[in-house]
N, C-alpha and C positions, 0 to 999 in steps of 0.2 A: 874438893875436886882432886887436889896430889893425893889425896890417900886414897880415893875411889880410885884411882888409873894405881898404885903403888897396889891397893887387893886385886885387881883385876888382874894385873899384871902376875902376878902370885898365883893367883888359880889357872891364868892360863901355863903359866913355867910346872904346876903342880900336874896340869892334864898331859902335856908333852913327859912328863918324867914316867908316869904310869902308864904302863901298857894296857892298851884296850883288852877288853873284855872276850875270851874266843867265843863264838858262836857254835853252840853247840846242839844238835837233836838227837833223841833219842829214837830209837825204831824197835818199838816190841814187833815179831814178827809172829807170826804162828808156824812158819817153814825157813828157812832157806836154804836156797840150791846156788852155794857160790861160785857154779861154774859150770857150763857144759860139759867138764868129765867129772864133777862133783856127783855127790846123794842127796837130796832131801834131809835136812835136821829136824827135830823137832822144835817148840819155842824156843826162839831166843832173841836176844838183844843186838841191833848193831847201835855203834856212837860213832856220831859225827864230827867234825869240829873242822868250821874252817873251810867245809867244802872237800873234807876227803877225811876215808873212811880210818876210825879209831882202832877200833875192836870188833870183835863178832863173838857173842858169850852167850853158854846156854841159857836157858829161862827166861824170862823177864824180869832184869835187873831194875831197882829202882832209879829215881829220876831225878839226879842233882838241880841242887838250888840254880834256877836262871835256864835252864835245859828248856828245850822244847818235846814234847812229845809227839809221837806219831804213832798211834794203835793199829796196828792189824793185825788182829789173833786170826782171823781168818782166812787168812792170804797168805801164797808164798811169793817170797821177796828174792830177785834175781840180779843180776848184773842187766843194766839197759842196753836197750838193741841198738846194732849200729848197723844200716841200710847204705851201702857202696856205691846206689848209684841213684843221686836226685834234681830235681830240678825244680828247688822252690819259688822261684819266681813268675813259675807258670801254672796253668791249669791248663785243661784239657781243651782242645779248640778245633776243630777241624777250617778256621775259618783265619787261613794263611793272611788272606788282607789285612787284619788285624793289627799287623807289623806298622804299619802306613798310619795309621790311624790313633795305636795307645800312645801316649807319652811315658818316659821312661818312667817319672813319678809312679807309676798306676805300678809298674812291677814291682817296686821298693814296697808298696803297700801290700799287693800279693803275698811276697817273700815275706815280710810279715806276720800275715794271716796264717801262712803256711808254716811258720816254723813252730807256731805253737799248736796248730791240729797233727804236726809231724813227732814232736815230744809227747802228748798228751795219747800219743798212739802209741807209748814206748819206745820211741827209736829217741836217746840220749845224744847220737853221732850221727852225720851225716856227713857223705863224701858227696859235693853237690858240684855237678859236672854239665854246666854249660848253661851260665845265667842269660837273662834276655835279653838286659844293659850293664854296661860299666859298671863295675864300682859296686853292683848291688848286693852282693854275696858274699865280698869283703867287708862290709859295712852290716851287713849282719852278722857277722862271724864277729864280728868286736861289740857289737850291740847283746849279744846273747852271752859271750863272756863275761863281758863286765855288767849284766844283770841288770841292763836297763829295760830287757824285754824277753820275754819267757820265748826257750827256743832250744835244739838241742845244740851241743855242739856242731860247729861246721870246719868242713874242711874242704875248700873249694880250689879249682879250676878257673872260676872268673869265665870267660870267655872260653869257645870253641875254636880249635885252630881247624881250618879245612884251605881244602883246593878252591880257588876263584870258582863261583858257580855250583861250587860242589855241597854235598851234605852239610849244615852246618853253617854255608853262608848264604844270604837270603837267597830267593830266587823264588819264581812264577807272576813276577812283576814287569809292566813294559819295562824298557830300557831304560828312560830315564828316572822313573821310579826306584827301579830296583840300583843303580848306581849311587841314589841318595841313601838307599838303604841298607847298600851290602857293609859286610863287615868290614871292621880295620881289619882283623884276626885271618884276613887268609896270604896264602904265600906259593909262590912258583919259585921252583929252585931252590937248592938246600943252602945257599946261601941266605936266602929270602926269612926263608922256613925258619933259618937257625936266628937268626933278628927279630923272628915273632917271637920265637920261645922266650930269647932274651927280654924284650915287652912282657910280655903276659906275667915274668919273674917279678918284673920294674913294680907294676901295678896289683904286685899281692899275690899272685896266683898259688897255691899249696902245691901243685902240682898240675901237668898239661896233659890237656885233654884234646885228642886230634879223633877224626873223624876218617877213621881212613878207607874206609869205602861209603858206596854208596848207602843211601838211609830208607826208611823206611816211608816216614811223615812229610820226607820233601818235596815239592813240587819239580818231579821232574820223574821219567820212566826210564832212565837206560843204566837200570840193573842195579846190584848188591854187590858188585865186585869192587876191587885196588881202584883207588883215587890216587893217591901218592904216589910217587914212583920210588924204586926201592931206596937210591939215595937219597932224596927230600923225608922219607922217615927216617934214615939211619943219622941226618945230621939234627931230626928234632929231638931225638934219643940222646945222640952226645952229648947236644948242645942241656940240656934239661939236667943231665947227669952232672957235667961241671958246675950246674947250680944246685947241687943236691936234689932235685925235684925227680919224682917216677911221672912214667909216661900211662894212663890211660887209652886207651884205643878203641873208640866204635867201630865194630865188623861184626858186617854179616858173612860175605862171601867167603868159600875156603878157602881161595888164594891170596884171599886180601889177609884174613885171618892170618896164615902164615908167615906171609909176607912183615905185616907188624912183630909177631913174634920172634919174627929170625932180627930184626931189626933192635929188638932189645926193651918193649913196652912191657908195662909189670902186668898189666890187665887187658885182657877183652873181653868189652861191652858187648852182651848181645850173642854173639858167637854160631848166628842160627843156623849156618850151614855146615860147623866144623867136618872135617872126613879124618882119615887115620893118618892122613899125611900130611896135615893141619895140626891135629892134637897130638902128635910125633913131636913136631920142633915145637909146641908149648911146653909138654912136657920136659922135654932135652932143655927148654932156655928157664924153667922153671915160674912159666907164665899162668895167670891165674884166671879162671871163667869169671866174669859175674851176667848171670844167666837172664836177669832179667824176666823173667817167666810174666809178672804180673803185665807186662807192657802189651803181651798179646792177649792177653786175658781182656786190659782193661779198651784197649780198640776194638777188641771182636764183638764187644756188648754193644757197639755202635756202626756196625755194618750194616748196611742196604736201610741206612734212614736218611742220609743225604749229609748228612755229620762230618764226613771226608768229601773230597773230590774223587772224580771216577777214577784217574790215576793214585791216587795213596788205594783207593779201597781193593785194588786189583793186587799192590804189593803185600799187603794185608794178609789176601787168599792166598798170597803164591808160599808165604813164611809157614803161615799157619800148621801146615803139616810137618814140618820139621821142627817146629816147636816143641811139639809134644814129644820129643824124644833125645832133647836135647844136652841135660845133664846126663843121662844114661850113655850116653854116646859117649861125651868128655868124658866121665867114670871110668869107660871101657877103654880108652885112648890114658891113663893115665892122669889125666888134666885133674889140678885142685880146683875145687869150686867153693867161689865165698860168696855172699849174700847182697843182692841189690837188686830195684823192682824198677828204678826209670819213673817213679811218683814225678806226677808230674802230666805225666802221659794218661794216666788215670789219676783221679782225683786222690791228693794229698791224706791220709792218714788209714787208708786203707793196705796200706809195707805189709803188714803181716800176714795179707794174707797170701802170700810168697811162699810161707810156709808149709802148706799143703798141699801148692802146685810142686815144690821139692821133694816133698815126701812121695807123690805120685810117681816122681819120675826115679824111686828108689832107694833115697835119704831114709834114715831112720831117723826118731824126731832127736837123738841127743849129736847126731850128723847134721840137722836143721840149725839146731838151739848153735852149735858151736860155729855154723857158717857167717851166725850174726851176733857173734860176741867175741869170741877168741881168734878165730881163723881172720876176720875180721881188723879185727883189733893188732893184728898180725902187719896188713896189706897197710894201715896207715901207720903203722912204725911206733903204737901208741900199747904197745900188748902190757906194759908194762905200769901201766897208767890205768886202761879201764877194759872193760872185757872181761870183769870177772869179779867178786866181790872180797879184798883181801886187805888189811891193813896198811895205810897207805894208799894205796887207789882210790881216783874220784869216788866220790860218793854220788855214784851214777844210778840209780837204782829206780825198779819198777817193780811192781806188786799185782799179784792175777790170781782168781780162785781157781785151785787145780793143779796137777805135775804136771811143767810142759816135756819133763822127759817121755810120758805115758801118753799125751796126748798134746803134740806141740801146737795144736791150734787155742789152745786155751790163752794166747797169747795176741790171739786177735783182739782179743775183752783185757785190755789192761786198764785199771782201776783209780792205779796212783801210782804219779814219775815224780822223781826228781833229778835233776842236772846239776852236778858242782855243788849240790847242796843245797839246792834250792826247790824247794815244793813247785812245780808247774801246777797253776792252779785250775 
């Protein structure tokens, strides 16, 4: 028995002295394009090791002892897309009671479900901006890192900050209903405001996402303008900035619009009404579109079948025409535009095709390609990291038949992802 525990003892002191073994794969590719201002190569090799990227060599190098392989001679292999603005803990609902009824449990399952139809669609990253319950966003964001569950990167918000009653916190329930079910998340006065921010920091948040006009999905009719008033945004701003955290900002109206940007928000959500004197002070504070295109796209497919309420379907109609000309506008106004669809609002793994409502409104497809990889990759502070396929950088990567610079929808059909190094199966 002392010399069974004296070898046991000995192979375990011999496992602790040797370093594990790297994990390594190989990726013969038939193209790649490592970047949105890249070219097309012909075959070649990337190596992996460890969850981030070795090398990138021409041809098809062979395939050390213990390696894994991954063949795609037929495919080119790109940097994975990162979508700016989601919400995987929901699906698409026109049926607001719903609040009353799920238990939180059901969204953590959702969120879930969604975060592997969101990877398996190429999107590697996701900036997921206004979960349903606590906790559930940041609990996937450690769940998808540490590779207990196939999913892309997250980088969340947690919770919606809004006005009592306003966009973002519940509302179209009686009174005492809706008291049981409003947010902790909303706040009056910039005192108030600035103790939410601090909260939403407490319990995880990546950064704050406010709601600063009125919405589109809410149960309620008076308008797309300012919620906030200018100081309750300028001290959710400060306060966010003392915690290192950027400000997102839902707007539609151009005053509200403005209004947030002069206030110091690094994004606005949505943006459908911008004018020139809206995308004036974006541009002067150096604020950035995420346009959201697919949001109207994916509500309009559910117009006059009873799917909305007659109020949401009226605001619906009222956006819709200024939709369609919405990046064109920012473009014209100077305003930068990066990539995010509001999934969520339409069904989960359909991001890409954002892609070609962009290009319509004037995007060339390698101005697409770089809105959701570099430009991107930019807005969460991570350019350095992933957004592009280069040694050292995660090994983020997805695979699709066809140049997405000649035709960026071919990226709707993506084939094979992997995140951090790991095949999404």
């Amino acid at each position: 028995m002392k010399l069974t525990r004296i070898m046991l003892a000995g192979v375990a002191t011999l496992a602790m002295a040797t370093p594990a073994l790297a994990d390594t794969t190989i990726i013969h590719a038939g193209a790649v394009l490592d970047s949105a201002d890249g070219e097309l190569s012909g075959p070649a090799t990337i190596t992996v090791t460890d969850g981030r990227i070795v090398s990138i060599a021409d041809g098809f190098a062979p395939v050390p002892d213990g390696a894994d392989r991954v063949h795609l001679p037929d495919h080119t292999v790109l940097p994975g897309l990162i979508d700016l603005h989601t919400h995987l803990s929901g699906d698409p609902s026109g049926e607001f009671w719903r609040a009353a009824t799920t238990p939180p449990e059901w969204n953590v399952l959702v969120a879930a479900k969604n975060a592997r139809v969101t990877a398996r669609a190429g999107f590697t990253t996701v900036r997921d901006l206004g979960s349903r319950t606590d906790q559930v966003t940041q609990m996937l964001r450690r769940a998808t890192e540490e590779g207990m569950m196939p999913g892309p990167r997250v980088v969340t918000s947690a919770r919606t900050i809004a006005i009592v009653g306003g966009h973002g916190d519940t509302n179209g329930f009686r009174r005492g209903v809706g008291e049981i079910l409003a947010s902790d998340f909303t706040c009056t006065g910039a005192v108030e405001c600035a103790e939410t921010v601090r909260t939403a920091s407490k319990y995880g948040a990546d950064l704050i996402k406010i709601t600063a006009t009125g919405g589109v999905l809410s149960q309620q009719g008076r308008g797309l303008e300012a919620h906030f008033s200018d100081a309750e945004m300028k001290s959710i701003v400060d306060t966010a900035e003392t915690l290192g955290l950027k400000v997102a900002a839902h707007a539609h109206g151009a005053r509200g619009i403005e209004a947030a940007a002069r206030a110091g928000v690094q994004t606005i959500e949505h943006g459908t009404y911008i004018d020139e004197q809206a995308g004036r002070v974006m541009r002067e504070q150096g604020t950035i579109l995420i346009p959201t295109l697919m949001a109207l796209k994916g509500v309009s497919e559910n117009l006059g079948t009873g799917f909305y309420t007659p109020v949401v379907e009226e605001k619906i109609r009222q956006v819709s025409s200024y939709m369609g000309t919405l990046v064109s506008r920012a473009r014209d106004y100077g305003v930068k535009v990066a990539f995010g669809t509001d999934a969520g609002v339409f069904p989960h793994g359909r991001n890409a095709e954002e892609f070609a409502l962009l290009r319509e409104q004037g995007l060339t497809n390698r101005e697409a390609l770089a809105s959701a990889t570099t430009v991107a990759a930019e807005v969460i502070g991570l350019e350095n990291e992933i957004g592009r396929l280069a040694p050292g950088y995660y090994a983020d990567i997805i695979a699709v038949e066809g140049n997405p610079l000649t035709d960026v929808t071919v990226l709707e059909n993506v084939d094979w992802t992997m995140v951090r190094g790991r095949v999404i199966d």
